[in-house]
C-alpha positions in Angstrom: 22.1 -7.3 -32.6 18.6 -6.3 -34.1 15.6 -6.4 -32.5 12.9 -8.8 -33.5 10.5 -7.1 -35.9 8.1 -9.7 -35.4 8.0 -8.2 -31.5 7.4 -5.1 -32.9 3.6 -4.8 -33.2 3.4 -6.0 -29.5 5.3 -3.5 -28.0 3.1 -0.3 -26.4 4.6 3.2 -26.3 4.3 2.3 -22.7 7.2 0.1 -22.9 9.2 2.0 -25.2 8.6 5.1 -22.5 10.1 2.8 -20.2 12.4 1.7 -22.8 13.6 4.8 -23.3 14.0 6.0 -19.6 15.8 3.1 -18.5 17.9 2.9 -21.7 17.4 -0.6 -22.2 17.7 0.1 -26.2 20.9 -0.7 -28.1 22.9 2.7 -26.7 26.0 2.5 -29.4 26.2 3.9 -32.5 22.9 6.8 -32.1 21.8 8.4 -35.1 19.1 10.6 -36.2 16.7 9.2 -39.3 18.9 11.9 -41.0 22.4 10.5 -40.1 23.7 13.2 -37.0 25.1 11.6 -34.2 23.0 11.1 -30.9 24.1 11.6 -27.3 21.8 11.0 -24.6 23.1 12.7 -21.7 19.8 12.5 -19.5 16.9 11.4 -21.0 15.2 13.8 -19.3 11.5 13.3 -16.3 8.8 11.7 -17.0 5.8 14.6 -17.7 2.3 13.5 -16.1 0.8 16.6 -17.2 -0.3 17.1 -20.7 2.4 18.0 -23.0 5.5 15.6 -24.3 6.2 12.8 -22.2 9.9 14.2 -21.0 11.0 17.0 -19.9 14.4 18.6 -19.0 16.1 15.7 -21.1 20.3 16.5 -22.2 20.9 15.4 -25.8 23.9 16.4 -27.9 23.0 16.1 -31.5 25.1 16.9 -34.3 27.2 17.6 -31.7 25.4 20.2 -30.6 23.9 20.3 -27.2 20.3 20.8 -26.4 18.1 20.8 -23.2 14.2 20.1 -24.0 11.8 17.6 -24.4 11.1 14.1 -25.6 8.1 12.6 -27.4 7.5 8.9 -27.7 6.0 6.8 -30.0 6.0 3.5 -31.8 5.3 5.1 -35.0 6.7 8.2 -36.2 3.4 8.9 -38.1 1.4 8.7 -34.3 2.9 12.5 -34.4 -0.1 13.4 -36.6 -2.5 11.1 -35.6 -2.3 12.8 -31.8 -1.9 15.9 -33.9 0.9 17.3 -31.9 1.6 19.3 -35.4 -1.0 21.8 -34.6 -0.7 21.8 -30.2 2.0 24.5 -29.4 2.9 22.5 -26.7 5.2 20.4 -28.7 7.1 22.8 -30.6 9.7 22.6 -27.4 9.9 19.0 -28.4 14.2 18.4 -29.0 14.1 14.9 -30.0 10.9 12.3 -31.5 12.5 8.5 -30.6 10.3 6.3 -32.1 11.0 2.3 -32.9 9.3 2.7 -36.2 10.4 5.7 -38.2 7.6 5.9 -41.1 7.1 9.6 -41.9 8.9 13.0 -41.2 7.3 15.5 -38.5 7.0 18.7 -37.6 5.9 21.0 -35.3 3.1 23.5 -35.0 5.6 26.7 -36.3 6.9 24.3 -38.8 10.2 22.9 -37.9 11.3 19.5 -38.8 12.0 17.7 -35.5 14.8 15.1 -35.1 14.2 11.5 -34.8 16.1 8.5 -33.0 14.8 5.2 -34.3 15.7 2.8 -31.3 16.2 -0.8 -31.2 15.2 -3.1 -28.5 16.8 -6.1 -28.0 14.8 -9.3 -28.0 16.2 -10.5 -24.7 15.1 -7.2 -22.9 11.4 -7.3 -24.6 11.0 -11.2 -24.0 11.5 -10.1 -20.1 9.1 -7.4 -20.0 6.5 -9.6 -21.9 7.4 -12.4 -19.5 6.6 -10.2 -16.5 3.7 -8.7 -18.2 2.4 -12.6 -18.7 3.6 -14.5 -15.8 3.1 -18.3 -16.1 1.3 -17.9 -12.6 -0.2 -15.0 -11.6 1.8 -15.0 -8.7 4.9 -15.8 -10.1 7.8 -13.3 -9.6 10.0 -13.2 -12.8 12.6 -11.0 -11.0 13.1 -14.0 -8.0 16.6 -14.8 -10.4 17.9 -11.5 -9.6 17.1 -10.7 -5.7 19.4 -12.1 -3.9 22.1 -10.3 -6.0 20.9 -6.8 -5.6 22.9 -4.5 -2.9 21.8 -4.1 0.8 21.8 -0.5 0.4 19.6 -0.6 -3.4 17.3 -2.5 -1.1 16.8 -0.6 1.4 16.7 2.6 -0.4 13.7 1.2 -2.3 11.8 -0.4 0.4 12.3 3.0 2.3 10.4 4.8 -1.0 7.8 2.3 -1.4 6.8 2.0 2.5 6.5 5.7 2.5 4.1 5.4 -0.6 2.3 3.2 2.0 2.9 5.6 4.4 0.8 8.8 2.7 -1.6 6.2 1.3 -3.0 5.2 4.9 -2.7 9.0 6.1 -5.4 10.0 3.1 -7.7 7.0 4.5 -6.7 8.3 8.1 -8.1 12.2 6.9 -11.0 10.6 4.9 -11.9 8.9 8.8 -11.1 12.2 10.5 -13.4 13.9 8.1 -16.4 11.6 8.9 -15.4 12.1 12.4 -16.1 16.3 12.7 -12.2 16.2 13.0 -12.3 14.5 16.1 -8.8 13.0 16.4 -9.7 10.6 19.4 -12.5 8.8 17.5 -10.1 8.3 14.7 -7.7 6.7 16.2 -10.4 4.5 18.1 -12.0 3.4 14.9 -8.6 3.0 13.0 -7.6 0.4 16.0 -11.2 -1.0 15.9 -10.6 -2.0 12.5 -7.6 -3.1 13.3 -9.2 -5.8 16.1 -10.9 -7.3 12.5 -6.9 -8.5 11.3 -8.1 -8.1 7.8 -11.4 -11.0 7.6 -13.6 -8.1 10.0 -12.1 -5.1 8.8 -14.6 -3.9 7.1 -17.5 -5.1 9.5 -15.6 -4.4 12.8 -15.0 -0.1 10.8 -18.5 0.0 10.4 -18.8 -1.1 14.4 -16.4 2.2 15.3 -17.8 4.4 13.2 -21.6 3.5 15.0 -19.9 4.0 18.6 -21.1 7.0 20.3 -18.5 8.8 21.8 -20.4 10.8 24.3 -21.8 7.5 25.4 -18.5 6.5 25.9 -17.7 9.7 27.9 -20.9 9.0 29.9 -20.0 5.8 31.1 -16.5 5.5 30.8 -15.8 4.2 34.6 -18.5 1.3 33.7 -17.2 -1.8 31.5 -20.4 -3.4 31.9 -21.7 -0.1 30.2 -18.6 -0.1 27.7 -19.3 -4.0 26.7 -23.2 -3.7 26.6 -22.8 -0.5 23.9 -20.4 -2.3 21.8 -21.7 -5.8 21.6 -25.1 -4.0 21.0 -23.8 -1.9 18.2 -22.0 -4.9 16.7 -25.3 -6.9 16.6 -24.0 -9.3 18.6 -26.5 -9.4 21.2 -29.5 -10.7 18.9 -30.8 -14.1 18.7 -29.9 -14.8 15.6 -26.3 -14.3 17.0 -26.5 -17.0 19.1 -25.9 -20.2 18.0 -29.3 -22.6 18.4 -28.1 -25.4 20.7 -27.0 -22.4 23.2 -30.7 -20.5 23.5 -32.1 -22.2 25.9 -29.3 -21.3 28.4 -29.1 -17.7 26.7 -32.7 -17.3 28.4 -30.8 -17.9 32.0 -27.8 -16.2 31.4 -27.9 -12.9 33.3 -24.8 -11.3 32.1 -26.5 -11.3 28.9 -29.5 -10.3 29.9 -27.9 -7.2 31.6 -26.1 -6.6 28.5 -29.4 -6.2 26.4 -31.0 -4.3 28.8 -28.2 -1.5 29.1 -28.4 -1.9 25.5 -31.5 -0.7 24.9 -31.6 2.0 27.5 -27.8 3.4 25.5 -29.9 3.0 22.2 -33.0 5.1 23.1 -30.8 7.7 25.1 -28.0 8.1 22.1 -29.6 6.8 19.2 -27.3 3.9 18.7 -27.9 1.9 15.7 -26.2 -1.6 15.0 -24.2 -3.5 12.2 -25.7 -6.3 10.2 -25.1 -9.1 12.2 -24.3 -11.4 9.2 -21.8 -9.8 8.3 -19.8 -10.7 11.0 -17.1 -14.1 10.1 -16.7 -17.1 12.1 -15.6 -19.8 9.2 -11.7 -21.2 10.1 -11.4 -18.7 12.3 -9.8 -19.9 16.0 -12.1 -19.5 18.6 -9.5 -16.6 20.3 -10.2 -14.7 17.4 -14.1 -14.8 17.4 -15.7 -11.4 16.7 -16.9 -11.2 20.5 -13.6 -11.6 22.3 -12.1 -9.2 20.2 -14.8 -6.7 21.2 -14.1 -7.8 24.7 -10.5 -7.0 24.7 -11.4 -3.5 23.1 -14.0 -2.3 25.6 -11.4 -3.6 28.4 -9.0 -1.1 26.7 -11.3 1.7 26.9 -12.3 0.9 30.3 -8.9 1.1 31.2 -7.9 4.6 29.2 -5.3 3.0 27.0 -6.8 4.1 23.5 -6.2 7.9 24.7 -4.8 9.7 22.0 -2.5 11.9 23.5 -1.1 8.2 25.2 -0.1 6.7 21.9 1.2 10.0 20.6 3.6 10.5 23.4 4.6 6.7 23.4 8.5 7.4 23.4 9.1 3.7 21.9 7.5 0.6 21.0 7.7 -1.2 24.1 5.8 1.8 25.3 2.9 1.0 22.7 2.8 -2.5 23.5 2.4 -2.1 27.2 -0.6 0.0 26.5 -2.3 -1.9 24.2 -1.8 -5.0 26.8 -5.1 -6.2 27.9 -7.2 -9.2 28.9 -11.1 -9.6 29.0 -14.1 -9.6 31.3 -14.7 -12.5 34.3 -17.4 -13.9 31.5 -15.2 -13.6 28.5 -12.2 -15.5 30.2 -14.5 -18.5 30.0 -16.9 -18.1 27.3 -16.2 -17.2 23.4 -19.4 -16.5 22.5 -22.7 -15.9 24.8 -24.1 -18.5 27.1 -21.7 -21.1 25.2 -20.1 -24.2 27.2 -17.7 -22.7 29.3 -14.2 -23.3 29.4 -11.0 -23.2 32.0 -10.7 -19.6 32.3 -8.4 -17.6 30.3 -7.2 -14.3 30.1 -7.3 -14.0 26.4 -5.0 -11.4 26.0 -4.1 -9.9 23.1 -0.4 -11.8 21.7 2.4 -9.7 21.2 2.2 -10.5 17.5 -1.4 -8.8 17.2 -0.2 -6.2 19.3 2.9 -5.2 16.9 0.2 -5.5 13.7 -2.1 -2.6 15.7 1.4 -0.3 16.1 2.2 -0.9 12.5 -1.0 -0.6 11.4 -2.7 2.0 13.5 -0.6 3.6 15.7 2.1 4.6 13.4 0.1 6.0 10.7 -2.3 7.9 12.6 1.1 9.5 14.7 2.5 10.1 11.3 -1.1 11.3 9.8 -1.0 13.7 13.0 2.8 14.7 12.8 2.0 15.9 9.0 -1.1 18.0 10.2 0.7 19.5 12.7 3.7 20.3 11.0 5.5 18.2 13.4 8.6 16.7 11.5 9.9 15.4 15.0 6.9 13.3 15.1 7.1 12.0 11.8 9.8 10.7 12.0 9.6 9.0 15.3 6.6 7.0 13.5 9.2 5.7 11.2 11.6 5.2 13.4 9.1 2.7 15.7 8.1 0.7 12.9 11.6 0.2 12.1 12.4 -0.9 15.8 9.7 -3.3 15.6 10.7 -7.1 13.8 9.4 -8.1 10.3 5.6 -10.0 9.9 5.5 -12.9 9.4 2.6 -13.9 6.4 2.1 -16.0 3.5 3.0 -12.8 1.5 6.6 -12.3 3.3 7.2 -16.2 3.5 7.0 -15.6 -0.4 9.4 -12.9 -0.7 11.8 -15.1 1.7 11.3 -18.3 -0.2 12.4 -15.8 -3.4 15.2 -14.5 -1.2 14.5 -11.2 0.0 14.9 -10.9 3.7 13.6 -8.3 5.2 15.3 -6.7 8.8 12.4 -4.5 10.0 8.5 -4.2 10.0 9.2 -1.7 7.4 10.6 -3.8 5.2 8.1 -6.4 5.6 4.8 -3.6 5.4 7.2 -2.1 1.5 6.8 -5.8 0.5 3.4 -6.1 0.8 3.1 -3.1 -0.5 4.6 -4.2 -3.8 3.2 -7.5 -3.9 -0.7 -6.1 -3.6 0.4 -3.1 -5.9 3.0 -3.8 -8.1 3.4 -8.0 -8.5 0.3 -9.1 -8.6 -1.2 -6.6 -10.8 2.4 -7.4 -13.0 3.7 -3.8 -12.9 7.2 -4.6 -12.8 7.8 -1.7 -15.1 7.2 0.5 -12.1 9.4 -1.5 -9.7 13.2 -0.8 -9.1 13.6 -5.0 -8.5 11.9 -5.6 -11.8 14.5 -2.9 -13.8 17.4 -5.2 -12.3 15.6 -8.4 -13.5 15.5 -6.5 -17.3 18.9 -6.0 -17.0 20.4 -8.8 -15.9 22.2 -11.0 -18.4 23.0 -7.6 -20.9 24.8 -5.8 -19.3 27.1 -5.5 -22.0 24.9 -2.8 -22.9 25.5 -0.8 -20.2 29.4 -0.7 -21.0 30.5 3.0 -21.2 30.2 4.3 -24.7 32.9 4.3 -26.8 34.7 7.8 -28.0 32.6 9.1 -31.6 34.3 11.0 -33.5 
């Protein structure tokens, strides 16, 4: 019951840290490098300030009890080589674990601090080298274990990581509002404008909201014709280059077109509009009901019709609320074109599907109500964000097909938006050290280690 010290030279202080907070180390029989008895009673908080690693940690030794801190190393002699001997800071230090006890320390007034050589078993650092090192970088080692782990330890940790999620899109939602003069109404309309790009326009279709003009908007707010020619201008859409070749003849007859650049240009001289780059728009595999222009369609028919208000989507009392407002259709032109002067087709609404109207709640709506609830104080509001996107059922994506297929099953859209959380944060970057699934993978098959100590004398 040794660990392998072949494994030793591998293993970072990261993973004894973790190690060491998770108390994946052979927990029987605790002695110091000295021979006194060890009893970890709390191992104490990680520190991410400067100073020792744990704070606060319990530890009877000698059988006496102490409260202090914890340093971590792999070598004892690391001590002096961070020279912790001469920083204050560590003189509060109760306990130096190591897994390679080489030297004696001491603090900066002189005292000889205790050390806990730990061993690790084998099994427990071949699974954290094995989830380190996937065989695929998309492999996840902890599949074994997921379908074992309780409802409630599920949802307890999807809860924590979607409202990491949660405060990550509210900074992006204040960075927005910042480059907006505070203007909450333009935030939300470029939020749900890069929304419209479902991830392959994002990026092109936020540049798009952020060149709207909003007092243009105000101007001519009763006009769609207006509303379409000021967008499809901005986005760039509206230049030759746009247009595929085998259409420009008939773009030089088509009128609505025509209209469109001429309203254009008069918007552009009067508020100083300037567009995108047209190339970077994306049209490759991409279904012709999800071409850049009929997207911009369905968004200047939802301005035209007041829906994107802000105090609207704020006051929405539930989802099906939401989702009737962001119910639209297109233009007379765009039912049967997809792009300008192409071949037309039977006419269609081209609404937007209920599934694309959920991703814009989850996406957009919720955060910036949450975003708006936490500048305001508003805990009321807050939570009836979280409360929607729990109402609302989980995506459906390659990323949540894999998590299924590995057997977790999420219930909600919250549950679906923590796993892809983890998967672009934690899995793929092979951080299981930092996931509460990937502690349950480390310890399953040992839990004989995790029987309660036996009485020492």
């Amino acid at each position: 019951m040794k660990d392998n010290n072949r494994q030793k030279e591998n293993v970072s202080e990261q993973i004894i840290q973790y190690v060491w907070q998770h108390k994946l180390y052979y927990p029987h029989g605790l002695t110091t490098t000295t021979g006194e008895q060890v009893i970890v009673e709390n191992a104490g908080y990680p520190n991410s300030n400067a100073g020792p690693d744990y704070t606060e940690a319990r530890i009877s030794i000698g059988g006496i009890k102490m409260v202090g801190t914890v340093e971590i190393h792999r070598k004892a002699s690391d001590w002096y080589r961070h020279s912790h001997h001469t920083d204050p800071a560590y003189s509060s230090v109760i306990l130096h674990v190591v897994l390679e006890s080489d030297e004696e320390v001491k603090t900066a007034d002189g005292r000889v601090v205790p050390q806990l050589q730990i061993s690790i078993p084998s099994s427990i650092l071949d699974k954290i080298n094995n989830s380190l090192n996937p065989p695929s970088p998309f492999d996840l080692p902890c599949q074994s274990v997921l379908p074992t782990i309780p409802k409630l330890t599920v949802h307890i940790w999807l809860t924590s990581i979607y409202v990491q999620r949660l405060q990550s899109q509210v900074e992006v939602i204040n960075k927005r509002r910042t480059l907006c003069e505070m203007n909450w109404e333009k935030t939300l309309f470029i939020t749900i404008a890069r929304n419209f790009g479902f991830g392959v326009n994002g990026d092109v279709f936020e540049e798009f909201g952020n060149k709207v003009s909003w007092p243009a908007i105000g101007k001519h707010s009763d006009d769609l014709e207006m509303i379409e020619a000021m967008f499809f201008g901005v986005a760039g859409l509206l230049d030759d280059c746009m247009i595929p070749e085998f259409y420009r003849a008939d773009a030089a007859n088509d009128e609505y077109l025509a209209r469109l650049r001429r309203n254009y240009n008069f918007m552009k001289n009067k508020f100083g509009l300037e567009s995108v780059d047209p190339n970077r728009w994306k049209f490759l595999r991409m279904r012709p009901q999800n071409f850049p222009h009929i997207r911009i369609a369905q968004l200047a028919m939802l301005v035209y019709q007041g829906k994107l208000k802000f105090a609207r989507m704020i006051s929405a009392e539930n989802v099906d609320e939401l989702l009737e407002l962001l119910t639209t259709k297109v233009s007379n032109y765009w039912k049967t074109h997809y792009t300008f002067s192409s071949t037309q087709s039977k006419p269609i609404d081209k609404c937007l599907s209920i599934d694309s109207r959920r991703l814009i709640v989850i996406n957009s709506v919720v955060p910036m109500m949450f975003a708006y609830g936490k500048y305001k104080e508003d805990y009321s509001l807050m939570e009836k964000a979280v409360a929607l996107v729990e109402q609302l059922p989980p995506e459906d994506n390659n990323i949540i097909r894999k998590w299924k297929n590995a057997g977790m099953m999420p219930e909600s859209a919250m549950d679906s938006q923590a796993l892809i959380e983890m998967m672009n944060k934690m899995c793929r970057c092979h951080d299981c050290l930092r996931c509460r699934f990937g502690l349950d993978f480390m310890k399953s098959d040992n839990q004989w280690l995790w029987k309660e100590d036996e009485p020492q004398d």
